[in-house]
N, C-alpha and C positions, 0 to 999 in steps of 0.2 A: 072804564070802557068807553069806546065811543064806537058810534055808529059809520059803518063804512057806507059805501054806493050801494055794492053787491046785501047789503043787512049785516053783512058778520063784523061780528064785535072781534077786536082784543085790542090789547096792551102795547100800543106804541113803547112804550120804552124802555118795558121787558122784553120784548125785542130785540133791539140796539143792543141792548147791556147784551144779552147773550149770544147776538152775532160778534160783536167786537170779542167777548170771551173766547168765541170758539178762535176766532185768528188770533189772537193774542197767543190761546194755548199751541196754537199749530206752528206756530213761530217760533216759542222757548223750546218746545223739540228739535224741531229745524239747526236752530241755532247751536245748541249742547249736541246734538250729532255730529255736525263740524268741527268744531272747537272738540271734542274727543279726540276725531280722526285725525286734526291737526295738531295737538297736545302728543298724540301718539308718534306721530312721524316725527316729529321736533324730536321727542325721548328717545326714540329707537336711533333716529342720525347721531345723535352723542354719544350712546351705548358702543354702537358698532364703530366709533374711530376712536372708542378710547385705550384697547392695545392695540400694542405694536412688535413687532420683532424686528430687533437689529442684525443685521447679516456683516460680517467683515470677512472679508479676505482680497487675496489679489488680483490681479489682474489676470483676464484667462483662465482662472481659476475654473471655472463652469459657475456662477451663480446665476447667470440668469437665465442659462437651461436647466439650472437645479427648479428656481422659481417656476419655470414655466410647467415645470413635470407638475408639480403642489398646485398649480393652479387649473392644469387642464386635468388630475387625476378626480379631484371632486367639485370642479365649479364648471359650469358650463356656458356657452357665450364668453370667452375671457380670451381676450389679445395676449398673442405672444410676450411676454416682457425682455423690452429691444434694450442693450446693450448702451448705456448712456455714459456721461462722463462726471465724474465727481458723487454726487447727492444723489440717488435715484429711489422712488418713491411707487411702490407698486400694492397691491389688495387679495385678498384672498376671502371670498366668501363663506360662512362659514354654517353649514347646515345641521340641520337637528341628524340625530341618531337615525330618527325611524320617520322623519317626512323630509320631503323638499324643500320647507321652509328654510328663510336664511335666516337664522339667530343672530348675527354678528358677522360685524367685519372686523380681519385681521389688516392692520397695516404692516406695511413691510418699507422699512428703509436699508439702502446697500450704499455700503463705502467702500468705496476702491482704496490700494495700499496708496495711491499719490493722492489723498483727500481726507486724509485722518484728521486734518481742521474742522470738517462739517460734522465729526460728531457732536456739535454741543447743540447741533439744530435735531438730531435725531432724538440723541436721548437727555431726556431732562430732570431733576430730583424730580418732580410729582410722577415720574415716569417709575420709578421705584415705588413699587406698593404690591402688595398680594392679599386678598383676603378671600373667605370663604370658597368665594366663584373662581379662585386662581389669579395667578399672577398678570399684570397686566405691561408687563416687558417681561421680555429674554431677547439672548442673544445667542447668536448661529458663527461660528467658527469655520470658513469654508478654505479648503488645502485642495492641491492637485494630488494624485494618487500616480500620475506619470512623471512626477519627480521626486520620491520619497525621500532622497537624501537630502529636502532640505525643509521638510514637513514641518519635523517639531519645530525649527527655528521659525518658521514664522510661525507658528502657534505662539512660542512664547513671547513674538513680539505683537502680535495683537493683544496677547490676554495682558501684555503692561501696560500698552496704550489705554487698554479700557479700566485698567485697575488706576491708573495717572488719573482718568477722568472722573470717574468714580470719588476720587477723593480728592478731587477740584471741586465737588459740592459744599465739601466741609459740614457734613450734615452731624449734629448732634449723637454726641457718644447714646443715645439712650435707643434713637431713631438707628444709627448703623445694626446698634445690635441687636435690636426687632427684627432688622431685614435677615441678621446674619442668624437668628434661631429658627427664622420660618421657613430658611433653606434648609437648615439640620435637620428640621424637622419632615421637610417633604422627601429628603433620602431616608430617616426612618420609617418612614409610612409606608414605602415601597413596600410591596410586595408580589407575588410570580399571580399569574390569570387563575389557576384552579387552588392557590390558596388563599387560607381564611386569617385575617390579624385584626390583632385588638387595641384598634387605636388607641385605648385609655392605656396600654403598657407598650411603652416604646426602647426598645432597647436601646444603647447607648452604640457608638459610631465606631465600628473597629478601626486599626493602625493603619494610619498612612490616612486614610479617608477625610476629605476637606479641610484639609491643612492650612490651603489659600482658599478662605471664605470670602468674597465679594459680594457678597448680599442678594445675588443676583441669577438666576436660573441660567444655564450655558448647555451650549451641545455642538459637539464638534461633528463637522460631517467629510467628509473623505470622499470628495467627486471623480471619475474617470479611472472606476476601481478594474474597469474593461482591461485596459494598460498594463495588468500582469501578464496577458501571455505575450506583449511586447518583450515586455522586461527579461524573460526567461528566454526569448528568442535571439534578444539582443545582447543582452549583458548578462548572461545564466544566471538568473536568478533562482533560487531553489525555496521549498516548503519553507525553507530555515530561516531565508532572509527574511519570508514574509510574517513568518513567525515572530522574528526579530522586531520588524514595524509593527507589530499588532500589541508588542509587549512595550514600547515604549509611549504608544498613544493610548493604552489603556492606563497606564500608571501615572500621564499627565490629565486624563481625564479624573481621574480619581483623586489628585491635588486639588482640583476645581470642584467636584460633585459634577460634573461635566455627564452628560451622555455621550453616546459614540456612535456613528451609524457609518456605514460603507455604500454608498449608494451607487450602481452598477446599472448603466443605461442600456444595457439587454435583458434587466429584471425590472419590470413597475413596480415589484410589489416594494421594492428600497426605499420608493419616494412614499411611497403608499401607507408606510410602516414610518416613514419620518414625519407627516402629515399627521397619524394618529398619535404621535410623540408628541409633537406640538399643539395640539386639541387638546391634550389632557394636561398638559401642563398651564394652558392659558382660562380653559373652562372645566377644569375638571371631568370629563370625561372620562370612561373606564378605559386603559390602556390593556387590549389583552391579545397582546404579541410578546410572546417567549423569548429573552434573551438567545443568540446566538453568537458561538464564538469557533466553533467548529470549520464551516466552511471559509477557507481564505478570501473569498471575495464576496460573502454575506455576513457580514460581523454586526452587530446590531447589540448593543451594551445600556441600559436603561439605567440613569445616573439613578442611586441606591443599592443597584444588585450586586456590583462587583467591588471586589475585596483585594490584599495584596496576596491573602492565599489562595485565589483563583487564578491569579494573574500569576504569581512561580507555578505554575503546573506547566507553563511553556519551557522551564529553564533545561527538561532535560532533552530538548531539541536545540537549544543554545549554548550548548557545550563550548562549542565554537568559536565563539565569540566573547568578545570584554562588554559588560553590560553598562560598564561606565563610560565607555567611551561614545561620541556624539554621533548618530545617526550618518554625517557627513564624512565621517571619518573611514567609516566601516561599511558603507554602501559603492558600491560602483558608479562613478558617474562616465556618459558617455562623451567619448573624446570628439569636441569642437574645435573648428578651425577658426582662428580670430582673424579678418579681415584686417592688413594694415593700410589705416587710415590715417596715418598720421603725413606718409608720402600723396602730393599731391600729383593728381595725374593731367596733363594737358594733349588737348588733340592738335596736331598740325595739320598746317593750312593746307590743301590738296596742291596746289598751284608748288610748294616747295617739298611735299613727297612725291612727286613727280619728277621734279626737278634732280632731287638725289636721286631717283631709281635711273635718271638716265642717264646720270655721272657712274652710275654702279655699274649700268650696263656698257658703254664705253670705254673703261679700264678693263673690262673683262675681255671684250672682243681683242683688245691691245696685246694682253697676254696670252692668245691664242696663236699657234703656229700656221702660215699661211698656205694651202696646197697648191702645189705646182701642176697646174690644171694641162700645160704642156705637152706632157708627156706620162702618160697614164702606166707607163709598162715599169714594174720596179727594177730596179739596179743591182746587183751583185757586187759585192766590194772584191776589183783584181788585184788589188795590193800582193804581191809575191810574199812568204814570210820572212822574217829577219833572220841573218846568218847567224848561225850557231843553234838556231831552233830545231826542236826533238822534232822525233818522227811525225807526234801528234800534228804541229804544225805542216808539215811536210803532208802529210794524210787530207788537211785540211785545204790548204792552197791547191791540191789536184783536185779536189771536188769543185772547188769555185771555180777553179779555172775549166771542167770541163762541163758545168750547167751554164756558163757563159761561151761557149763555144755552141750549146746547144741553143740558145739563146738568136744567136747571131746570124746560124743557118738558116738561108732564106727558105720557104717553102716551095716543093718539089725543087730540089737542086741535084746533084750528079750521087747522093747517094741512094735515088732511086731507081733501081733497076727497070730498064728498057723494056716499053710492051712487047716489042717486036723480038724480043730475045729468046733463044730456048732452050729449053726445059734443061738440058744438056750442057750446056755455058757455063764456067766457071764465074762462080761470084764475086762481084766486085766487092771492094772494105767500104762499108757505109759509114758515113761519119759518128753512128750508132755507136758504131764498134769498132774506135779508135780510143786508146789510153792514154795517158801522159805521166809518164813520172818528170821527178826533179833533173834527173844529170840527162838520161835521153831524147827527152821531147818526145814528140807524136811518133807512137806506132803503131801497127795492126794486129788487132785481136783475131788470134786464127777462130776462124766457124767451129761452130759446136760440132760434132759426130755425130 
C-alpha cells in the first residue's frame, strides 16, 4: 500500500493489471463478434452460388420472360433479365418456406441454340453432385408451343448436345453410376401431396421409364402454351392434335426421367408451380402440387409420377393418327412465302427514268390520231351505192343522201312559210317533206289529212 495526497491507500498495480484485463477482455469480444459475422457471410456467399441451373433452348424461344416470371413470382427488387447474346448468367433468390429470409441463391446460366460452345463454362464435372440437401445442377429444356411441329426435334437435339458433353468428362465408371442411381432413385421416392411412402421400400421403375439415364436431373418446359387458340383459328387444330403433342413429349420426357410443365402467360400459377419444381429438386423442399394432364393448356407432369400406361389412356383420341410417324410430318405447318434473294435488285438514276418516261410519252402522242380543229361539224359519207347493190343498199344511200340535204339547208330558207300568209293558203312542200328514191330524184310528199 502506499499512501496517497487525499490519505487513501491502494494498490498501484493491481490496478493496471485489472484495467488493462478489462480492455484486453472487451476486445477478444469485439474481435470474435466480427470475425463471426464475417466468417458467416464468407460461408453463406459460397453456399448460395454453389447451384446452378442450366436452361437451353432457342432463340425466341421465351427464356427470358420464362426467367423473369421465376424471378419476379418470389424475389423481390429483381431486374427484368434482358435478352443477351451467347453466355447469359442471371439469379434467383431463394427464400425459406415460412420467413423472408434468403437461404440461397440459385444461379441460372442460358445458351442460346447458336452458342452450344459455351456450355463447358456453364456446366462442369464438380457441377454434377447431389446429396442429402438436393442436387446442385439441373437443367431446363425450353421449346416454343407456337411451333409444335418441330418441338421434339429440337428436344432431341439439345438432350444429345448435353448427353455429348456429359460424356466429354470421361468421369469414372463408379462416379457415372452413383449419379445414375440417385436419379433412379429420386423418381422412386416420388410420390402425390396427400400420400404417405416408405422410403426404406422402394419400388422398382416400370417400362419405358429412364431408359436414357444422364445422371443428371431435367425438366422440360413448353413456353407460349397461349398459342393454341392461334393454332385452332389458323390451322384447325382440334383436342386431338393437342392430344397428339402431349403424347409425344410425355413419352420423351419419360426416356429422360424428365418433368414436364406447360407454362401459359395468362396463368402465374404455371411459373409458380415450375419455381416450386425447382425448389424441391435443388433443396429439397416438399413439392405439393398435383400432377395435371387433363387441361390442354395446364399440363404439369412431375418426373416419377408418369408411366407408359398413363400416357396410352390418350390413344383412344389418337385413332387418327400413325404414332410413329414424326411430329413434323403429321402437324400442319403454316404456309410461308420465301422472299427471292438470290436476284439482285438495282435502283435507277432519276435523271435516266425521266428520261425513258419521256421517250414513252413521245411515241405515244406519235401514235395518236390528230383533230381536225377546222371544222367541228361531222361529215356524212355521199358515196352513191355500187351497181348491182340490193335494196338494203338502196334504203341506205336515200337515208344519207337525205340527212345531208338536211344538213346543207341554210337556216330559215324558203321552206319556211311566210308570216304574212293566211290561214287559208295552200301549203308550200318544205324541204321537210321531200323524198328521194334511186331512179326518180326529188319529189313531194303530199300533207298529211
Amino acid at each position: 500500500l502506499q499512501e496517497g495526497p487525499s490519505g487513501r491507500s491502494f494498490k498501484l498495480s493491481y490496478y493496471n493489471e485489472y484495467k488493462s484485463y478489462l480492455r484486453m477482455f472487451r476486445n477478444e469480444d469485439e474481435e470474435d463478434l466480427w470475425s463471426n459475422i464475417l466468417n458467416d457471410v464468407s460461408t453463406g456467399t459460397v453456399s448460395k452460388n454453389k447451384k446452378s441451373l442450366l436452361v437451353l433452348g432457342d432463340e425466341f424461344s421465351g427464356k427470358s420472360s420464362l426467367l423473369s416470371k421465376l424471378r419476379v413470382t418470389k424475389t423481390e427488387n429483381q431486374s427484368v433479365v434482358k435478352q443477351g447474346l451467347g453466355l447469359e448468367y442471371a439469379y434467383i433468390n431463394i427464400k425459406d418456406q415460412f420467413t423472408d429470409d434468403i437461404v440461397s441463391r440459385l444461379g441460372i446460366w442460358t445458351i442460346n441454340s447458336n452458342a452450344g460452345h459455351f456450355l463447358e463454362h456453364a456446366l462442369g464435372r464438380h457441377s454434377l453432385a447431389c446429396t442429402d440437401k438436393g442436387w446442385d445442377c439441373a437443367v431446363m429444356l425450353v421449346v416454343d408451343y407456337s411451333k409444335p411441329w418441330e418441338m421434339l426435334q429440337r428436344l432431341k437435339h439439345w438432350a444429345d448436345i448435353l448427353e455429348q458433353h456429359i460424356d466429354s468428362f470421361k468421369m469414372k465408371e463408379s462416379d457415372k453410376r452413383d449419379l445414375e442411381d440417385k436419379l433412379a432413385k429420386s423418381l422412386q421416392e416420388y410420390c402425390l401431396p396427400d400420400a404417405e411412402m416408405n422410403k426404406d421400400v422402394l419400388l422398382p421403375l416400370t417400362e419405358g421409364v429412364l431408359t436414357r439415364n444422364l445422371g443428371i436431373p431435367i425438366v422440360v418446359v413448353c413456353t407460349k402454351v397461349d398459342a393454341m387458340n392461334t393454332l385452332e383459328k389458323d390451322l384447325d387444330y382440334t383436342d386431338s392434335h393437342f392430344d397428339l403433342i402431349q403424347w409425344h413429349l410425355r413419352k420423351f420426357c419419360l426416356e429422360l426421367g424428365a418433368g414436364l410443365f406447360y407454362i401459359n402467360s395468362k396463368d402465374t400459377a404455371t411459373a409458380d408451380h415450375l419455381y416450386k419444381y425447382l425448389v424441391h429438386k435443388f433443396y429439397n423442399f416438399p413439392f405439393d402440387v398435383t400432377p395435371s394432364v387433363i387441361e390442354k393448356d395446364g399440363v404439369m407432369v412431375p418426373a416419377g409420377w408418369d408411366t407408359l400406361q398413363k400416357i396410352n389412356i390418350l390413344n383412344d383420341t389418337l385413332r387418327g393418327f400413325n404414332l410413329e410417324d414424326d411430329l413434323s410430318k403429321i402437324l400442319t405447318k403454316p404456309v410461308t412465302r420465301s422472299a427471292d434473294t438470290s436476284r439482285e435488285i438495282k435502283a435507277e438514276e432519276d435523271q435516266d427514268f425521266l428520261t425513258r418516261m419521256q421517250s414513252l410519252l413521245d411515241s405515244d402522242n406519235l401514235r395518236r390520231p390528230k383533230l381536225n380543229r377546222e371544222s367541228t361539224t361531222p361529215r356524212l359519207p355521199t358515196s352513191t351505192p355500187a351497181a348491182g347493190a340490193g335494196a338494203n343498199g338502196a334504203a341506205d344511200g336515200m337515208l344519207a343522201n337525205f340527212f345531208q340535204s338536211l344538213l346543207k339547208q341554210p337556216r330559215g330558207g324558203s321552206g319556211a312559210a311566210p308570216r304574212g300568209a293566211s290561214p287559208g293558203s295552200p301549203r308550200q312542200p318544205s324541204a321537210r317533206g321531200v323524198t328521194r328514191t334511186a331512179s326518180e330524184g326529188v319529189t313531194a310528199r303530199p300533207p298529211k289529212p
